[in-house]
C-alpha positions as CSV (number, residue, x, y, z in Angstrom):
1,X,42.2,175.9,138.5
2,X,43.9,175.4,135.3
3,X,44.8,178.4,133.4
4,X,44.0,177.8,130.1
5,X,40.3,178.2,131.2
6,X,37.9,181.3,131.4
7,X,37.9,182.7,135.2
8,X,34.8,184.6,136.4
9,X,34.7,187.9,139.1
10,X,31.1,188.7,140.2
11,X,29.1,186.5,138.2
12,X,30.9,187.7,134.7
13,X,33.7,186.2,132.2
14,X,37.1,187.5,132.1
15,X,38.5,187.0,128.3
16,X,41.8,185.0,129.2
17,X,44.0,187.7,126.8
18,X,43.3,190.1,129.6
19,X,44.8,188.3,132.6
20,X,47.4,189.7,134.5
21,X,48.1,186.7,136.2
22,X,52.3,185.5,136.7
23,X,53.5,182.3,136.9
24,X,56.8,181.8,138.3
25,X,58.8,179.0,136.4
26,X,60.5,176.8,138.9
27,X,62.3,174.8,136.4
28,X,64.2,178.1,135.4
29,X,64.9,179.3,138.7
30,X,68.0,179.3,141.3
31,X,66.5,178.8,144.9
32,X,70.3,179.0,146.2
33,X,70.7,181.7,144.3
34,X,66.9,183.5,145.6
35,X,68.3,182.5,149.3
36,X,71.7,183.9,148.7
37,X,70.2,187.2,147.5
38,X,67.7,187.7,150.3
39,X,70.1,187.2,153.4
40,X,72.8,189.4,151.5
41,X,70.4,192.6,151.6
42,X,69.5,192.2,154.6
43,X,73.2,191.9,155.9
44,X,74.3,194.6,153.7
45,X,71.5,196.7,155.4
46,X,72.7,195.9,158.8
47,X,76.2,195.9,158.6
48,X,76.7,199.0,156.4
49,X,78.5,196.8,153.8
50,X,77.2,199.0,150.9
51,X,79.5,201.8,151.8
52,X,82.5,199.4,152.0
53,X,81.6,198.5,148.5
54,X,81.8,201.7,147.6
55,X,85.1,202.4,148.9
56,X,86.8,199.6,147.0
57,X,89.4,200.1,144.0
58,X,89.0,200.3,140.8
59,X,90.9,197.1,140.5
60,X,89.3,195.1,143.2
61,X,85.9,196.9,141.8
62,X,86.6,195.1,138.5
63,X,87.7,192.1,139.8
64,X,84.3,191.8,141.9
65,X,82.4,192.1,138.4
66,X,84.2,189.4,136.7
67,X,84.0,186.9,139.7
68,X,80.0,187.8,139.8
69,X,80.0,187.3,135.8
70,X,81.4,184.1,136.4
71,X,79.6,182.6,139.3
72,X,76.3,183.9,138.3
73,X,76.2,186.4,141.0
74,X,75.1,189.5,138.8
75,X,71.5,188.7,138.4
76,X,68.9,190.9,139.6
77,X,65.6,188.8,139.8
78,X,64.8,186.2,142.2
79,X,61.6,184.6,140.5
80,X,61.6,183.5,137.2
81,X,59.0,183.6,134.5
82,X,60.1,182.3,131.1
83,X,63.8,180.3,130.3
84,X,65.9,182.5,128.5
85,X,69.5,181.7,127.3
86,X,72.4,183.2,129.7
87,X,74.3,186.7,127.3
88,X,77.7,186.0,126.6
89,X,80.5,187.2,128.9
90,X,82.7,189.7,128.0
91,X,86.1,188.4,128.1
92,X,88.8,188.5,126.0
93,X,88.5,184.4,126.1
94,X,85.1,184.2,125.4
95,X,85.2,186.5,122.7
96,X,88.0,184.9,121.1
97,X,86.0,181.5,121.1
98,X,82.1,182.7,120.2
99,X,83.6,184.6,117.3
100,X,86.0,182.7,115.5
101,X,86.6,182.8,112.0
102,X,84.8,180.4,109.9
103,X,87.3,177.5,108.5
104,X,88.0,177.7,105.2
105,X,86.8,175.3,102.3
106,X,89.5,172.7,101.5
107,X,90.4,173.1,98.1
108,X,91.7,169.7,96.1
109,X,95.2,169.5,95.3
110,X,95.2,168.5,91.6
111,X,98.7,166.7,91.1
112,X,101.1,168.1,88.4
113,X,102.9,164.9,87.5
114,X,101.8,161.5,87.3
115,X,102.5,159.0,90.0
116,X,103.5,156.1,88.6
117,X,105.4,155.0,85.0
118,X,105.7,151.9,83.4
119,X,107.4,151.1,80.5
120,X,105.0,149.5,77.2
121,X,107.4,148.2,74.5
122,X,105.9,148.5,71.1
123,X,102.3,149.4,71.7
124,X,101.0,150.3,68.5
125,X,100.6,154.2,68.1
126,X,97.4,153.9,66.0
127,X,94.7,156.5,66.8
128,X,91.8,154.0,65.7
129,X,92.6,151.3,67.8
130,X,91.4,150.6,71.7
131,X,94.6,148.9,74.0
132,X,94.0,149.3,77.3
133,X,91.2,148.6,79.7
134,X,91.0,148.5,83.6
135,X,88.8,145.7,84.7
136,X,86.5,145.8,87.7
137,X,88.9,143.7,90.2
138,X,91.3,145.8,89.7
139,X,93.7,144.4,86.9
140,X,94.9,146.4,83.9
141,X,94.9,145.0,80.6
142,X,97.2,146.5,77.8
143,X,98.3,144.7,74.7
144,X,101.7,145.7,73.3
145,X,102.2,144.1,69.8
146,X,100.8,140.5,69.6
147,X,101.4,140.3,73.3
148,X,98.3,140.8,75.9
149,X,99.5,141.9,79.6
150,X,98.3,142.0,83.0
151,X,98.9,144.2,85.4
152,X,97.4,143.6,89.2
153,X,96.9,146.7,90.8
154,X,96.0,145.1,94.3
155,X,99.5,143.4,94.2
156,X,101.5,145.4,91.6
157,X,102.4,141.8,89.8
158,X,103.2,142.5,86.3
159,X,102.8,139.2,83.7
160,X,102.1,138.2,79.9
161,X,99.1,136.7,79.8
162,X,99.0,135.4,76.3
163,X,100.5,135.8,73.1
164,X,98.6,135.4,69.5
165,X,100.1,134.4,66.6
166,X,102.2,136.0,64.3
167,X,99.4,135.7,61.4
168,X,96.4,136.7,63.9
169,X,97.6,139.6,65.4
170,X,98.6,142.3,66.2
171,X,95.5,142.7,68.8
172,X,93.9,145.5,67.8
173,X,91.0,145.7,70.7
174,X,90.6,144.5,74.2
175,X,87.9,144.7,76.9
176,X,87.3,143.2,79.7
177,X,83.7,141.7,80.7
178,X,82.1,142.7,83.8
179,X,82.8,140.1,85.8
180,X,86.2,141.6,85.4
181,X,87.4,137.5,84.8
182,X,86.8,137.0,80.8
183,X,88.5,139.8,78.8
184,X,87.7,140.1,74.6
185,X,90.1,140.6,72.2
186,X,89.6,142.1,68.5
187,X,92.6,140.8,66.4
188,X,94.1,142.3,62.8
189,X,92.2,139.2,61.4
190,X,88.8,140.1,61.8
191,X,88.6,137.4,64.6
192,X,87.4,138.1,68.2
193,X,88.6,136.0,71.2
194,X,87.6,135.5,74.5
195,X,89.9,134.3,77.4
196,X,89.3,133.3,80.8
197,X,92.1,135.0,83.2
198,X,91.8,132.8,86.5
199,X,92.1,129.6,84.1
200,X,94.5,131.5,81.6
201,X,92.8,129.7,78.2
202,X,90.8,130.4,75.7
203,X,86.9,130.0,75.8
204,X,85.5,130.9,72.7
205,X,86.9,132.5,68.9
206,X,84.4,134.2,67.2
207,X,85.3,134.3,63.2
208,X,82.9,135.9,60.7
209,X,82.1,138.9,62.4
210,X,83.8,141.4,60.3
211,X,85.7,140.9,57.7
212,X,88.8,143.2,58.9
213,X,90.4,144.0,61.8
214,X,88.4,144.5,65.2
215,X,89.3,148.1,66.6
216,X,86.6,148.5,68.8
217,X,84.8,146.1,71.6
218,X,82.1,147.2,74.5
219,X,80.4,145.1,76.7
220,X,76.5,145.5,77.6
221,X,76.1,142.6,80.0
222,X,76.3,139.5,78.1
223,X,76.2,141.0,75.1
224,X,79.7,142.5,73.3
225,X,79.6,144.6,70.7
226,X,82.7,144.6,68.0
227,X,83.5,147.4,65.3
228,X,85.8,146.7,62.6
229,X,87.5,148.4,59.8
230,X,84.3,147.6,57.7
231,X,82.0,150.0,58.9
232,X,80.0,147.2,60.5
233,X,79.0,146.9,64.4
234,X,77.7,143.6,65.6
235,X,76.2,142.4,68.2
236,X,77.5,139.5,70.3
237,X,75.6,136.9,72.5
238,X,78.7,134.9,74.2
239,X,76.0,132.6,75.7
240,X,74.9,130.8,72.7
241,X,76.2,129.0,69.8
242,X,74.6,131.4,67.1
243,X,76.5,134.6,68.4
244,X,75.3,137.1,66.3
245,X,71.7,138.9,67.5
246,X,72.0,142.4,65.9
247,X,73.9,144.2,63.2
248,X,74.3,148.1,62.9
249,X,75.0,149.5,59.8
250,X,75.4,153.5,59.2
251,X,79.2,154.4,58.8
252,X,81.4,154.4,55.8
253,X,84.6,154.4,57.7
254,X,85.7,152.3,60.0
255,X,84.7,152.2,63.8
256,X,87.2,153.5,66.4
257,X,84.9,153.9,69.1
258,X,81.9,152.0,70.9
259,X,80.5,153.2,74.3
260,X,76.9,151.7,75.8
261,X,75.3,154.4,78.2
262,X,74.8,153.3,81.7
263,X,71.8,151.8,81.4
264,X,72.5,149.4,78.3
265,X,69.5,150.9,76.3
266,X,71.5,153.3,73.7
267,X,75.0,152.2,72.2
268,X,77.5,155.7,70.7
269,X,79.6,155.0,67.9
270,X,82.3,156.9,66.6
271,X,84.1,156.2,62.5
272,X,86.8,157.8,60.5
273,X,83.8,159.3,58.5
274,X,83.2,162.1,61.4
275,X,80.3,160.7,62.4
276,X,78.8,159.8,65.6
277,X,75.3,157.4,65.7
278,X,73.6,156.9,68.5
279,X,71.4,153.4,68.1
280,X,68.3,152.4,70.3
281,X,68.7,148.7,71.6
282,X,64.8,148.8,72.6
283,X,64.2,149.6,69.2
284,X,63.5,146.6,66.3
285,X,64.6,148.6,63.6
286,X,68.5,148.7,63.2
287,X,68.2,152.0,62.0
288,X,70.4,154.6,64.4
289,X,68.5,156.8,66.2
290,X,70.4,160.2,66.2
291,X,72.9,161.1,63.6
292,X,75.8,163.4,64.6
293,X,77.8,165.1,62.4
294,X,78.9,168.4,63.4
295,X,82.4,166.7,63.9
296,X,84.7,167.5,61.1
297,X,87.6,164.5,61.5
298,X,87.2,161.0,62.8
299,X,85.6,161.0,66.3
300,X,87.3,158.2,68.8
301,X,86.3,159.6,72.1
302,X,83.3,158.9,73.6
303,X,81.9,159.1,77.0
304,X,78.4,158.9,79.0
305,X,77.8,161.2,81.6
306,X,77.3,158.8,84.8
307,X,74.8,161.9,86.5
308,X,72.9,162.9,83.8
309,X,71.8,159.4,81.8
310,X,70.6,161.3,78.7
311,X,74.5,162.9,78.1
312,X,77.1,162.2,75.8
313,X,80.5,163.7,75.2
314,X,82.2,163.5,72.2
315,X,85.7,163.9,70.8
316,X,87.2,164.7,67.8
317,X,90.3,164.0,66.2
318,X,92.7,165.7,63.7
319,X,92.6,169.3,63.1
320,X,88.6,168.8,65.2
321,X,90.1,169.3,68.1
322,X,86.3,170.1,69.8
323,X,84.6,168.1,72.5
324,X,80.7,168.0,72.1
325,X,77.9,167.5,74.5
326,X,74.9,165.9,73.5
327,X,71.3,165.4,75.0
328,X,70.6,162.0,73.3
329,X,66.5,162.1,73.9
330,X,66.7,165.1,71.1
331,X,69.9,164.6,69.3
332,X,70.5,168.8,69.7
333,X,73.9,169.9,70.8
334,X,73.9,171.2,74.1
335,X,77.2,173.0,74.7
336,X,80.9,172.8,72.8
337,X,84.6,173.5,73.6
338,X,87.5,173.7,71.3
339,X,90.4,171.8,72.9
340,X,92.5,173.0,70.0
341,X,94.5,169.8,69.8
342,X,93.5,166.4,68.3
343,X,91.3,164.8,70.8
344,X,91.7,161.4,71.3
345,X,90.2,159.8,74.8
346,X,87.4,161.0,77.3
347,X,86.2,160.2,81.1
348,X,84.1,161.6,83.2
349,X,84.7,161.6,87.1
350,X,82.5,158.9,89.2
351,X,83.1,161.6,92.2
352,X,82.9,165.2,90.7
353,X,81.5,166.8,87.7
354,X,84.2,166.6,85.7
355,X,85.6,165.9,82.2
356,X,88.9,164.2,81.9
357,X,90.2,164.2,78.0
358,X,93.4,163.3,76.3
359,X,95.1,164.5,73.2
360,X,97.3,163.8,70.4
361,X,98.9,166.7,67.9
362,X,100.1,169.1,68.7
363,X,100.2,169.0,72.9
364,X,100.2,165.7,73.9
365,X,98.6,166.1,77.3
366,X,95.5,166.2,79.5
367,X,92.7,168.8,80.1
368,X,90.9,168.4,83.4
369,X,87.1,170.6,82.6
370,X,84.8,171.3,85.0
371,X,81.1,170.6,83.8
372,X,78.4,172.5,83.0
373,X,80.6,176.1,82.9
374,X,83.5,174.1,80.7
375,X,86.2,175.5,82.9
376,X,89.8,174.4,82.7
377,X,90.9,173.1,85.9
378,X,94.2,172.1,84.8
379,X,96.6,171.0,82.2
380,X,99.2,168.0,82.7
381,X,101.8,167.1,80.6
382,X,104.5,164.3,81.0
383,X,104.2,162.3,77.6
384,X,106.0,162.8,74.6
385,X,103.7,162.0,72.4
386,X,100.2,161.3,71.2
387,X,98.2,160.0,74.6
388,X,96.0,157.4,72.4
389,X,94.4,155.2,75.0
390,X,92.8,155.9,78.6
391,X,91.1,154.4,81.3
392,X,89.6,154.8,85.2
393,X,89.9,152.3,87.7
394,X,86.9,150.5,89.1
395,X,87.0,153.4,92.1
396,X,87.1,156.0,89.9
397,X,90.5,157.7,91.4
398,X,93.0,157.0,88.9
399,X,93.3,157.1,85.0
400,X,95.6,155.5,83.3
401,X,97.0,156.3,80.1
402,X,99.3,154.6,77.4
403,X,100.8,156.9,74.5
404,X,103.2,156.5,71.4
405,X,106.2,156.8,73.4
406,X,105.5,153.4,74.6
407,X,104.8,154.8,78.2
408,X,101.7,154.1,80.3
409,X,101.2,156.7,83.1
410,X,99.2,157.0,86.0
411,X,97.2,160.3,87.3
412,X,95.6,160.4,90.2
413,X,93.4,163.1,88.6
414,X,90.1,162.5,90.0
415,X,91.0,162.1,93.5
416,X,89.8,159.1,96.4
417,X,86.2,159.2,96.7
418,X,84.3,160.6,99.9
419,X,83.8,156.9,101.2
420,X,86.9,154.9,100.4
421,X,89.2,153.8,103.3
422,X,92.3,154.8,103.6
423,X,94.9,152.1,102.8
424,X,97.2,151.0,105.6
425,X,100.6,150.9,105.7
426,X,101.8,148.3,104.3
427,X,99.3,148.3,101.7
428,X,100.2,151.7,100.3
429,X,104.0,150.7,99.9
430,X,105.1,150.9,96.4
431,X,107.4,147.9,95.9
432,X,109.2,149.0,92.5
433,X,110.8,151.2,90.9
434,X,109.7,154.7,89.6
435,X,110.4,153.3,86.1
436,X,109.4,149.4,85.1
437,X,108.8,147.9,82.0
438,X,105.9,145.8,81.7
439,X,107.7,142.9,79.8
């Protein structure tokens, strides 16, 4: 009879809550065990075994105990009515192992010096201009003088890839589309170019943009965006013959900075006139839609947040020296720092919420900040002088950075992320010097 159900003695029910009924559990039970137990009393009993027991040593007493403990021997019930996990035994091994300490978080090692230095002849040591870029197969792009070179990080090859003339140049801008094969360059003239680098020519000049030189170029799909000296940001499409689809006008100074968010809807610019706009592409009005200017020198530096869509950072320059966080839905201010040097570049870690900034006057190094609480993680130095241009590789792991002293350094700052593979061997072998000059 199952016994869920109600039982009945004399003709009258029995509420189930008040049965004393047991059910042994064979599942949990040790019929070996059961046997062993019932033909060991009765032998004790007949033999008179209990009083040998008793007449043991201490030491043969305790080593019956711990040979019971282990074998299972010092259980007291045959049936059993419910599972029930087995104590822990009381040894000095066991102990050790159930009650280990628990392991330590690894904390990340954040290197002091850089690990890797190449020599940049005559890069210009201009604070409004934008140099270097690091494309997304993994080839840097720096242009030293009229001069525009390569540098394959897969391989470590090192060439020029072209060279403008003496009357265009020098290049003054350079970014690389994200296809990572067609890179844009903003020349002295006002002229923008764009080269293929598997076919090494020229696709396209763009004249009539701006009507001085180009210091600032960002991509937004097929779209690039220039700023120039004249205050002016245009809107590029590289696709059709009539390139220009939108002008922004709002600064009196010229534009050292361009930045689209993540999502290609809202565009940051930066000027010599201190002020940062932040301009709507959904929008038809060409009208910004935020106007910053709590900055007090021209602001260069500008980075989106890649966790938190709606967030800007801002840098700025000169005797500024303050890095600003922005909410761009409301335009308010959301947190400052004073870096107290002349702020010139910002990234944000793809792995980690951190901030990554360089600076100019007067300490020449990097600030690693953790974000929200605007904690200084670290401070690196190396270069002797203003650290004017940075960027990440496409992983995120290393940041490059080019300064006056015709140096361009690499930090592995931000660390490998959680899911890259480790390299092998033979890929991780550094095949030149500490020290090489890019041309």
């Amino acid at each position: 009879m199952n016994a869920g159900m109600n039982w009945k003695e004399h003709g009258r029910k029995i509420p189930k809550e008040n049965l004393d009924r047991f059910i042994p559990n064979r599942s949990a039970m040790d019929f070996d065990f059961a046997h062993h137990a019932l033909t060991e009393a009765l032998i004790e009993a007949r033999d008179g075994k209990k009083k040998e027991a008793r007449e043991l040593s201490p030491s043969k007493e305790a080593y019956r105990k711990r040979l019971a403990e282990t074998l299972g021997l010092n259980r007291t019930r045959i049936l059993a009515f419910r599972n029930k996990p087995q104590p822990p035994l009381h040894s000095h091994y066991h102990s050790a192992s159930l009650h280990q300490q628990p392991l330590k978080p690894r904390r990340r090692r954040i290197p002091q010096s850089c690990s890797k230095v190449l020599d940049a002849p005559n890069i210009l040591d201009d604070f409004y201009l934008n140099l270097l870029d690091w494309g997304s197969r993994n080839v840097l792009a720096i242009a030293l003088g009229h001069t525009l070179c390569l540098w394959d990080a897969s391989t470590g090859s090192v060439s020029e890839f072209m060279t403008i003339e003496e009357d265009q140049g020098p290049i003054t801008s350079i970014s690389w589309a994200p296809d990572g094969s067609h890179v844009a360059l903003g020349l002295n003239n006002s002229q923008v170019q764009l080269w293929d680098s598997s076919s090494i020519r020229m696709i396209r000049t763009l004249n009539g943009v701006h009507h001085s030189r180009v210091g600032s170029l960002a991509w937004n799909n097929h779209i690039l965006t220039t700023g120039g000296m004249d205050g002016n940001i245009i809107n590029i499409d590289v696709r059709i013959r009539s390139h220009v689809v939108g002008t922004y006008r709002g600064h009196t100074g010229e534009i050292c900075g361009l930045k689209w968010s993540g999502s290609g809807m809202q565009l940051a610019s930066g000027g010599n006139d201190n002020v940062v706009h932040v301009w709507d592409r959904s929008s038809a009005s060409s009208r910004w839609l935020h106007r910053l200017e709590e900055h007090t020198s021209a602001v260069k530096a500008l980075a989106w947040c890649p966790f938190q869509s709606n967030l800007l950072a801002t840098g700025g320059g000169g005797t500024d020296g303050a890095i600003k966080f922005w909410n761009t839905h409301t335009g308010a201010c959301l947190n400052s720092v004073d870096t107290g040097s002349q702020v010139c570049a910002l990234l944000w870690s793809k792995n980690d919420r951190e901030l990554l900034s360089s600076h100019g006057f007067s300490q020449n190094h990097l600030a690693l900040w953790k974000y929200p609480s605007l904690v200084k993680m670290a401070e690196l130095t190396g270069h002797a002088s203003r650290v004017l241009y940075m960027t990440q590789s496409p992983d995120g792991s290393t940041v490059a950075l080019a300064a006056g002293d015709e140096s361009l350094r690499f930090w592995d700052v931000f660390g490998m992320p959680d899911t890259a593979k480790k390299p092998d061997q033979k890929a991780a072998h550094e095949p030149f010097s500490p020290v090489t000059r890019i041309r």
